[in-house]
C-alpha positions as CSV (number, residue, x, y, z in Angstrom):
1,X,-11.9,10.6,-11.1
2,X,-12.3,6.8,-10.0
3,X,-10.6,6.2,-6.5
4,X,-9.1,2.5,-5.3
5,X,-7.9,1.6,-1.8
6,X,-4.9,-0.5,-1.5
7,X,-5.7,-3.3,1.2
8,X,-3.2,-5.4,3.5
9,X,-3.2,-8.7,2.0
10,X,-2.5,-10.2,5.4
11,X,-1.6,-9.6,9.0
12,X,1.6,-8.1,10.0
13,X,3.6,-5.0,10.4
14,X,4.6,-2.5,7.7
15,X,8.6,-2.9,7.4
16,X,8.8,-0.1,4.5
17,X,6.4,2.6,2.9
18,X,7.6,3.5,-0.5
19,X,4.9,5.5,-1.7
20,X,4.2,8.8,-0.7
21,X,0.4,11.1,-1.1
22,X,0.8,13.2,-4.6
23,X,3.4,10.2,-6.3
24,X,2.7,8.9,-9.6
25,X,2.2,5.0,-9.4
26,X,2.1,2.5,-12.1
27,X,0.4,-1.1,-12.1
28,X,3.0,-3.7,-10.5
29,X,4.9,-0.9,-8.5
30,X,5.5,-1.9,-5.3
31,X,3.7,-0.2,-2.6
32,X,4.2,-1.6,0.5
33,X,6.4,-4.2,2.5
34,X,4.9,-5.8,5.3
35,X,6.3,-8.5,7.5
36,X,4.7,-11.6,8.4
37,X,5.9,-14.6,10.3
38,X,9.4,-13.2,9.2
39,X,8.6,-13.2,5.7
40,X,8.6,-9.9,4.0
41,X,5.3,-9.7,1.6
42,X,5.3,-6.8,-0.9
43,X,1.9,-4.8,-1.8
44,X,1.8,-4.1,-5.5
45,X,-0.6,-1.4,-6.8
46,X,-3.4,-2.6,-9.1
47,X,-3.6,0.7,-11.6
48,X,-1.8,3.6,-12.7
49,X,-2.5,6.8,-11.2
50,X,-1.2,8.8,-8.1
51,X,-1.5,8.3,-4.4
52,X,-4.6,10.9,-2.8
53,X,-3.8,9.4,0.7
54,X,-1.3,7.0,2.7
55,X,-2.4,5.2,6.0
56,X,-0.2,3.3,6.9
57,X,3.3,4.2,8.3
58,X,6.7,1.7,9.2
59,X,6.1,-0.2,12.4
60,X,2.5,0.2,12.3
61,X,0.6,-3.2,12.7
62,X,-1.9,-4.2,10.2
63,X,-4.7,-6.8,9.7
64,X,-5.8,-8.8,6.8
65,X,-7.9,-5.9,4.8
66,X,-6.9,-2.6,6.5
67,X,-6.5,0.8,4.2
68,X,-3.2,1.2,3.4
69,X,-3.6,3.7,0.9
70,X,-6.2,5.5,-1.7
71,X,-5.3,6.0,-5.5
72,X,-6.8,8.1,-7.6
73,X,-6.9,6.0,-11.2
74,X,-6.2,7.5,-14.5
């Protein structure tokens, strides 16, 4: 089974986690919120599959390209 890693887009701090490991995700769900110069930015997933791992938890900062979470695709 192919993997992916979902990546921070930008720098800020995880507001909301709304995936959790062994959930079925589709392409376009909505991942993860993250906060940034008080904008709230939502990480979409890129695939259908389910989620093998999450990294990233609320309040947690984040930089442009961390790991937020690992999908297994298919």
């Amino acid at each position: 089974m192919n993997q992916a890693v979902v990546r921070a887009p930008i720098t800020g701090t995880v507001l909301e986690v709304k995936a959790s490991q062994g959930d079925k995700v589709r392409r376009d769900d909505v991942l993860v919120v993250i906060e940034s110069m008080k904008m709230e930015n939502e990480v979409l997933c890129d695939y259908d599959g389910r989620i093998s791992g999450v990294n990233s938890f609320v309040g947690q900062s984040v930089a442009e390209g961390d790991e937020l979470m690992t999908l297994d695709i298919g």
